[in-house]
VMD Tcl script that builds the backbone (N, CA, C; Angstrom):
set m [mol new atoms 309]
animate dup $m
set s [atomselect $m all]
$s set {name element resname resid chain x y z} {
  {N N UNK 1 A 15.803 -49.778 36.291}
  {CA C UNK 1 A 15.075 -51.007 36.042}
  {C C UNK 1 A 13.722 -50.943 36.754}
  {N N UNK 2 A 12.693 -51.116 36.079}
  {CA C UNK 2 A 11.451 -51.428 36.469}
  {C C UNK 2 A 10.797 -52.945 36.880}
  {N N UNK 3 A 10.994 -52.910 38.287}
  {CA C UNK 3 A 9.778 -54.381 38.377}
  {C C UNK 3 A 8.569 -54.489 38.776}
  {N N UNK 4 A 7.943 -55.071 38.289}
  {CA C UNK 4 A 6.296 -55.361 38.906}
  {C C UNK 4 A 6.875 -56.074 39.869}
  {N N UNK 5 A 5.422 -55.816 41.174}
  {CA C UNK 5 A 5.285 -57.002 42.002}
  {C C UNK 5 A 3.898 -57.820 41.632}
  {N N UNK 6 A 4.110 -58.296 42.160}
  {CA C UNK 6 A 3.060 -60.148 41.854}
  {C C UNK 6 A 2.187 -59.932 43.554}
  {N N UNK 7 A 0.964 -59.954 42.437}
  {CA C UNK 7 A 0.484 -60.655 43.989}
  {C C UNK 7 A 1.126 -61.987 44.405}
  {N N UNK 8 A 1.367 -62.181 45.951}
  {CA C UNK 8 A 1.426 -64.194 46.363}
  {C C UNK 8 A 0.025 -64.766 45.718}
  {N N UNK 9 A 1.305 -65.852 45.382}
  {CA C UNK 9 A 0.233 -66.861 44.587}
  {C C UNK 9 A -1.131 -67.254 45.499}
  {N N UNK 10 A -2.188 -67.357 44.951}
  {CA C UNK 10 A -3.557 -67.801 45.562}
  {C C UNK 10 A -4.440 -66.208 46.250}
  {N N UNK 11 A -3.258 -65.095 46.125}
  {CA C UNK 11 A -4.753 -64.039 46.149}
  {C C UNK 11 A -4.833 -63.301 44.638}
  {N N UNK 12 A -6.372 -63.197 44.988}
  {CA C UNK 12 A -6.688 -62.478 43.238}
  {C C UNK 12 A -6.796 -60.874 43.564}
  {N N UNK 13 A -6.924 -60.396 42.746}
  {CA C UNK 13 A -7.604 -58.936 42.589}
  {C C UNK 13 A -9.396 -58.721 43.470}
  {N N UNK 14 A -9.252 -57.789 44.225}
  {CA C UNK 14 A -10.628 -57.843 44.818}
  {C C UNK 14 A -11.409 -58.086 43.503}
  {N N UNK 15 A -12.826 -58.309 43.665}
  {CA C UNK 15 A -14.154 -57.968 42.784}
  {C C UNK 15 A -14.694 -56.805 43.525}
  {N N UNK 16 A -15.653 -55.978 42.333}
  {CA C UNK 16 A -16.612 -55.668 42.929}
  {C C UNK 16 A -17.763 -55.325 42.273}
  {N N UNK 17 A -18.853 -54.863 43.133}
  {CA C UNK 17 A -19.782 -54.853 42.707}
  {C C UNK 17 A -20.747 -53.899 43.185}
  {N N UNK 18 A -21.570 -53.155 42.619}
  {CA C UNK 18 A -23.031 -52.071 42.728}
  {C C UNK 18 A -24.041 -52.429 42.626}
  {N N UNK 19 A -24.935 -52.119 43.824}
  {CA C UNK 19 A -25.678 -52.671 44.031}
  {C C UNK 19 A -26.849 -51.051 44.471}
  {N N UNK 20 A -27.895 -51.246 44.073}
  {CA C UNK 20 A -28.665 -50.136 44.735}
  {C C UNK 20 A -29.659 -50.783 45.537}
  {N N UNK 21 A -29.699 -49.879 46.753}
  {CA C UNK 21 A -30.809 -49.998 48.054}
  {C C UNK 21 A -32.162 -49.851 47.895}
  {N N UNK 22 A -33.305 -50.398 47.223}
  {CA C UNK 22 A -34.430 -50.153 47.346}
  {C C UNK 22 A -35.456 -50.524 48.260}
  {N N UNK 23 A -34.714 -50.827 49.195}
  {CA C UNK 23 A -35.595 -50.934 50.645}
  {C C UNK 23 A -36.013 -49.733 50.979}
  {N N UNK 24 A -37.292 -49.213 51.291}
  {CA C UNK 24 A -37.677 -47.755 51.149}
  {C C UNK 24 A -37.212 -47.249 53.159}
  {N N UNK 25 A -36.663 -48.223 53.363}
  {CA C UNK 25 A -35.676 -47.237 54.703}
  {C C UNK 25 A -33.817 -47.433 54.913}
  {N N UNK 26 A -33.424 -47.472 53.365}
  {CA C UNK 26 A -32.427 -47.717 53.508}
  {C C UNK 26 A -31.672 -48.756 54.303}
  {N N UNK 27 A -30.652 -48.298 54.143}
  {CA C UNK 27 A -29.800 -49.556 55.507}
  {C C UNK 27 A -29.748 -49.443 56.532}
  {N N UNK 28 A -30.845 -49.591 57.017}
  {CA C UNK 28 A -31.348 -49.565 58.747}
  {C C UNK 28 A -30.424 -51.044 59.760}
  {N N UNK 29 A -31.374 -50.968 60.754}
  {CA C UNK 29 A -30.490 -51.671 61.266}
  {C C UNK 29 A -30.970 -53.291 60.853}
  {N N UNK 30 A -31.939 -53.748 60.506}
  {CA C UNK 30 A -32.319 -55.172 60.102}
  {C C UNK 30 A -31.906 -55.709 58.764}
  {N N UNK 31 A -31.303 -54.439 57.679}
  {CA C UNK 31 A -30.905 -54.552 56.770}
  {C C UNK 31 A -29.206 -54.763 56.792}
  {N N UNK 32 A -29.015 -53.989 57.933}
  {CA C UNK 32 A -27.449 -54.203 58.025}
  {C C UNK 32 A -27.120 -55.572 58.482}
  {N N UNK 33 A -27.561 -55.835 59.418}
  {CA C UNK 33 A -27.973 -56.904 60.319}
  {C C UNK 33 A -27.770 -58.097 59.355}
  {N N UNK 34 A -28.900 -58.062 58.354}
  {CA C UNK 34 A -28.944 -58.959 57.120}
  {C C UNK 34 A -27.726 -58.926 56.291}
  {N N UNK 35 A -26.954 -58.007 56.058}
  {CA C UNK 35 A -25.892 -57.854 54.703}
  {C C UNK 35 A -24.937 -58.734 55.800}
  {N N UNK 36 A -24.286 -58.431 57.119}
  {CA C UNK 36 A -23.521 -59.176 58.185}
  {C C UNK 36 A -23.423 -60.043 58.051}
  {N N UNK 37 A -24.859 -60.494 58.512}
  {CA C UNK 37 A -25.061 -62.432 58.595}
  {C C UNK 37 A -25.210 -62.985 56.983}
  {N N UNK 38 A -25.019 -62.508 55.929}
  {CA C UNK 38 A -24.291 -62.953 54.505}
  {C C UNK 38 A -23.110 -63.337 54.296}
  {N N UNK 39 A -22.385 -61.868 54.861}
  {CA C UNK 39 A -20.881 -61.748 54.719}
  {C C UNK 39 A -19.876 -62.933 55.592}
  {N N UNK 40 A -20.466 -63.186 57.219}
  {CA C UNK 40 A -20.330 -64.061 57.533}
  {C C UNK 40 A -20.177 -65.517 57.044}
  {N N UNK 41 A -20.954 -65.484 56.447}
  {CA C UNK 41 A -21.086 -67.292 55.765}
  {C C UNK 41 A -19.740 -67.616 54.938}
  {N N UNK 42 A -18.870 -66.624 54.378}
  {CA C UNK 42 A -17.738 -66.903 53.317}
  {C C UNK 42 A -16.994 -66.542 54.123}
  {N N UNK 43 A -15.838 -67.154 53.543}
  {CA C UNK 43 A -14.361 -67.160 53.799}
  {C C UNK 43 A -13.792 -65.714 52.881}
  {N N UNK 44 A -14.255 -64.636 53.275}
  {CA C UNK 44 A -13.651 -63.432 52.776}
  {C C UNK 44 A -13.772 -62.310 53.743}
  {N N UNK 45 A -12.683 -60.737 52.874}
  {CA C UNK 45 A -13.133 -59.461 53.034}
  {C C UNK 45 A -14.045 -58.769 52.421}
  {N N UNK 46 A -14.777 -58.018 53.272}
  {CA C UNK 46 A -15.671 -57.680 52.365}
  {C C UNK 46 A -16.054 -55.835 52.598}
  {N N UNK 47 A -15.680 -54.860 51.585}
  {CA C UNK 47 A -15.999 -53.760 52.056}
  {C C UNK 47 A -16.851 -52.863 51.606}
  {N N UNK 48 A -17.585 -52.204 52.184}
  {CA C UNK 48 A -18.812 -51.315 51.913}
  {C C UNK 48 A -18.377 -49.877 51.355}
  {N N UNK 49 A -18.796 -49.529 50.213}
  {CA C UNK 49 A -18.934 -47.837 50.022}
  {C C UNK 49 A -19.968 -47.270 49.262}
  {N N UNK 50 A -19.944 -46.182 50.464}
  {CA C UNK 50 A -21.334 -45.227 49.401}
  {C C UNK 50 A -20.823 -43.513 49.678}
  {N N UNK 51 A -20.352 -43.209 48.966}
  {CA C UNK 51 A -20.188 -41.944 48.655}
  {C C UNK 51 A -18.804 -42.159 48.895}
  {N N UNK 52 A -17.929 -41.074 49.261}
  {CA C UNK 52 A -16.429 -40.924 49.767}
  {C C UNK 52 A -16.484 -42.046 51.268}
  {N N UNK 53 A -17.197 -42.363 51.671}
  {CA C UNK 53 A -17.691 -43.153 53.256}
  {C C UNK 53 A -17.152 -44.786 52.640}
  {N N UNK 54 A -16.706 -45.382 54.077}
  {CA C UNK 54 A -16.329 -46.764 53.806}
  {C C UNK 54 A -16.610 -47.985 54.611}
  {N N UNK 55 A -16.734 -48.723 55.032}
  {CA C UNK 55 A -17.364 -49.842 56.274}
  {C C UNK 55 A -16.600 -51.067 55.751}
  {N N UNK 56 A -16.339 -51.371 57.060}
  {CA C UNK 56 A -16.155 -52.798 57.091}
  {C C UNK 56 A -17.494 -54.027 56.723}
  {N N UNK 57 A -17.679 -54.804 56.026}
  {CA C UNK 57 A -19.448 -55.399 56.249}
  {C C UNK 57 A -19.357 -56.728 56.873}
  {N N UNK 58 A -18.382 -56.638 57.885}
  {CA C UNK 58 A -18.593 -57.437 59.195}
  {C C UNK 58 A -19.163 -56.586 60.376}
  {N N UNK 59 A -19.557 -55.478 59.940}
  {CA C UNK 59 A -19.864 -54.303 61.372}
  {C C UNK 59 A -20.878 -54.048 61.046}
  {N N UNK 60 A -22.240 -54.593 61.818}
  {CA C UNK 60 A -23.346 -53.671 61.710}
  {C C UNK 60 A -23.181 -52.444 61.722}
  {N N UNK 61 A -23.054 -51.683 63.214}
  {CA C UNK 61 A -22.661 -50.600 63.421}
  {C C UNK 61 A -21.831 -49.697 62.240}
  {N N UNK 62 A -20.990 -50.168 61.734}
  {CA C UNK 62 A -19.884 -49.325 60.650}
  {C C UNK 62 A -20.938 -49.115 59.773}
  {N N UNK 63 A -22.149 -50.156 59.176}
  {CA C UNK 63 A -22.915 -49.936 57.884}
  {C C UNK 63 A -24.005 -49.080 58.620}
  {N N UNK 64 A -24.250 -49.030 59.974}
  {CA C UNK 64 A -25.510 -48.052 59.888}
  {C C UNK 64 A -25.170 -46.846 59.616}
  {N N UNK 65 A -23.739 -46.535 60.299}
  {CA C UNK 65 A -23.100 -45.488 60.201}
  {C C UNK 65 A -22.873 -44.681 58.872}
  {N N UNK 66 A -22.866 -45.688 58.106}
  {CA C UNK 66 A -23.020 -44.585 55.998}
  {C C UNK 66 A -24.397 -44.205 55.634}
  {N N UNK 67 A -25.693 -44.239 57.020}
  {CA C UNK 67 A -26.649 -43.941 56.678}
  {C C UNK 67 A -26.923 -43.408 54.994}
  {N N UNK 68 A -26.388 -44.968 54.519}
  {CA C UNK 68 A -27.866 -45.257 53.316}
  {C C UNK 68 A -29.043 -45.217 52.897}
  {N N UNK 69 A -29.568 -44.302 52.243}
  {CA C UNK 69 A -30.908 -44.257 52.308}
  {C C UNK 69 A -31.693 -45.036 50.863}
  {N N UNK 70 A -32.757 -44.878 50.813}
  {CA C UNK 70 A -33.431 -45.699 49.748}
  {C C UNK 70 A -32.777 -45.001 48.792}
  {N N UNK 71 A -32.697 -45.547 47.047}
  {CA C UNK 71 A -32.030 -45.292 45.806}
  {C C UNK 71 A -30.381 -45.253 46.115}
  {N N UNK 72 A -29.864 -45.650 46.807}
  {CA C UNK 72 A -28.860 -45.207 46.969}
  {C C UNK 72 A -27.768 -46.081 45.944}
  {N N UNK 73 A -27.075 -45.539 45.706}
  {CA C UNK 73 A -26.233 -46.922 45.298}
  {C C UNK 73 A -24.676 -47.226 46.081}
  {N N UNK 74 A -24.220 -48.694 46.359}
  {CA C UNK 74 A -23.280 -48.673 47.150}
  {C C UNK 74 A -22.179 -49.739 46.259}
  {N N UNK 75 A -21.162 -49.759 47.087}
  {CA C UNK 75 A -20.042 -50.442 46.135}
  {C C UNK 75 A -19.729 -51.850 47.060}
  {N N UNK 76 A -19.977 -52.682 46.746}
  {CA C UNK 76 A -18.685 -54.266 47.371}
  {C C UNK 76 A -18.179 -54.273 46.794}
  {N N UNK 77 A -16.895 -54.224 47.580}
  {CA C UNK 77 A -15.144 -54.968 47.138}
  {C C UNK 77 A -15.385 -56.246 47.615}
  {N N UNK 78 A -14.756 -57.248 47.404}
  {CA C UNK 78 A -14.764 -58.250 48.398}
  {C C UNK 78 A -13.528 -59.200 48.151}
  {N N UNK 79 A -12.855 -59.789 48.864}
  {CA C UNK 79 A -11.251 -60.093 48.463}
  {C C UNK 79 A -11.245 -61.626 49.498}
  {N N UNK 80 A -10.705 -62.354 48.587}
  {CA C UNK 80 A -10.915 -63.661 49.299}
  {C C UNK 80 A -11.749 -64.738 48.761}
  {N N UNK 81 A -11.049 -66.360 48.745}
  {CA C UNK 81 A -11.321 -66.983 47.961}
  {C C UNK 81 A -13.136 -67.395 48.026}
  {N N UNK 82 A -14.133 -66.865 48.342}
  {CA C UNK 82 A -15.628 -66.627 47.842}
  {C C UNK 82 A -16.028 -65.420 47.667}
  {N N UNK 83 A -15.113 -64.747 47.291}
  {CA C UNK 83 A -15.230 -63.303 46.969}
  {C C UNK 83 A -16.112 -63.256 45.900}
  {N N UNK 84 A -16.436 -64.043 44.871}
  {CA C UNK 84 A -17.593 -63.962 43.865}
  {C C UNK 84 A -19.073 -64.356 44.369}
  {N N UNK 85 A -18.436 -65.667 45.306}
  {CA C UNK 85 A -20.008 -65.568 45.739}
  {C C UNK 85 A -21.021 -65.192 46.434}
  {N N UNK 86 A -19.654 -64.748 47.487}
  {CA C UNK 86 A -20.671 -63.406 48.315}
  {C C UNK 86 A -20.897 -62.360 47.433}
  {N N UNK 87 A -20.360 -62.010 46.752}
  {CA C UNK 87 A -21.275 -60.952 45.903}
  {C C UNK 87 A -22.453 -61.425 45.122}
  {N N UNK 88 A -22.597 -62.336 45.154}
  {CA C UNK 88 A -23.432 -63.091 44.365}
  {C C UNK 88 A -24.978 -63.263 45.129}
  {N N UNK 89 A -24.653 -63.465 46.403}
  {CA C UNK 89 A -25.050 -63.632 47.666}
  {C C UNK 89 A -25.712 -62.239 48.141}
  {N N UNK 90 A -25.204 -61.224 48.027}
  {CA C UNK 90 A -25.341 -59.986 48.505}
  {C C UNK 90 A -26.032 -59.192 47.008}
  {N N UNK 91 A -26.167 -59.477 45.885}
  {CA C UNK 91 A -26.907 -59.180 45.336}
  {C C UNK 91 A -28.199 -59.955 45.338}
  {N N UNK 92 A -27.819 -61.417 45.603}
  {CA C UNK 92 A -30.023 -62.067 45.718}
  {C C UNK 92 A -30.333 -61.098 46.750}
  {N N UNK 93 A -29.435 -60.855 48.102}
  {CA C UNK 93 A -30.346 -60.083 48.862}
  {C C UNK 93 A -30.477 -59.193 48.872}
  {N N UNK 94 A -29.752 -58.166 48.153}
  {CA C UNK 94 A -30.563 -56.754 47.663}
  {C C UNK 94 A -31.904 -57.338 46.946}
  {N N UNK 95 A -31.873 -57.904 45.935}
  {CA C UNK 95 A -32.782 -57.938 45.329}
  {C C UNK 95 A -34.427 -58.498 45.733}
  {N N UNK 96 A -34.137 -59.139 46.903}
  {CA C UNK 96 A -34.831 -59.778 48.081}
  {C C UNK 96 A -35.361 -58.752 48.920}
  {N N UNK 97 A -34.883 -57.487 48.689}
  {CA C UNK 97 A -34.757 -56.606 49.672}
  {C C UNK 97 A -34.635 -56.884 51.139}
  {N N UNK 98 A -33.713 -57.992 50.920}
  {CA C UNK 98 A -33.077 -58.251 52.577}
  {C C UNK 98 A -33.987 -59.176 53.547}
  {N N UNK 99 A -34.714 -59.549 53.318}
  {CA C UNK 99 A -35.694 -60.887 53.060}
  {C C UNK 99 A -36.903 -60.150 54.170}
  {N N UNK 100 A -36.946 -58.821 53.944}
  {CA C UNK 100 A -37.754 -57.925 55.093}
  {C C UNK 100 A -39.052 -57.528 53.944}
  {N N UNK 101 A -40.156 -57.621 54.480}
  {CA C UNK 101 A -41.165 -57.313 53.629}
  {C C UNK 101 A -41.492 -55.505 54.148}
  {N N UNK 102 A -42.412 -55.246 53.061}
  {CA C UNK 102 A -42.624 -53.640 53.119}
  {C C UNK 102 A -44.098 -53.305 53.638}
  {N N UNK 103 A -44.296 -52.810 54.274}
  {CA C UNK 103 A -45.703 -52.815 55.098}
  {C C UNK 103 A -46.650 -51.110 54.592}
}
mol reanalyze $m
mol bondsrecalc $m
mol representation Tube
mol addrep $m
């Protein structure tokens, strides 16, 4: 006999989402800094990948550590009931390029 299990009621399937780095110094530390204090604001998990490499994106430190560089592209999972809108959230600020101007 075959059974599925069920997720418990009230968690969903992570989301996720790709996002590419065009901040021309990658995910430095003011950029990490920035993705943190995003992730913070929701009531979720939220996890970083770029290549085979993985981060927590409550850890500055863990995201400097996948030294991201510009073009890069990276992955959010994010699991937890604003799990859409931090991604939502974390794409204005890619697209913001992290609200850091380019000199």
């Amino acid at each position: 006999m075959i059974r599925c299990l069920e997720r418990p009621q009230g968690l969903s399937a992570p989301l996720t989402r790709r996002l590419t780095v065009k901040y021309s110094t990658g995910l430095h530390v003011r950029a990490s800094g920035a993705i943190v204090k995003t992730v913070n604001r929701f009531t979720v998990k939220v996890q970083l990948r770029y290549g085979d490499q993985e981060a927590d994106a409550n850890g500055i430190f863990e995201i400097i550590m996948l030294e991201v560089p510009q073009g890069a592209e990276v992955e959010f999972e994010a699991e937890g009931p604003d799990a859409e809108r931090v991604l939502d959230a974390l794409s204005n600020l890619f697209a913001d390029n992290f609200g850091l101007s380019e000199n």
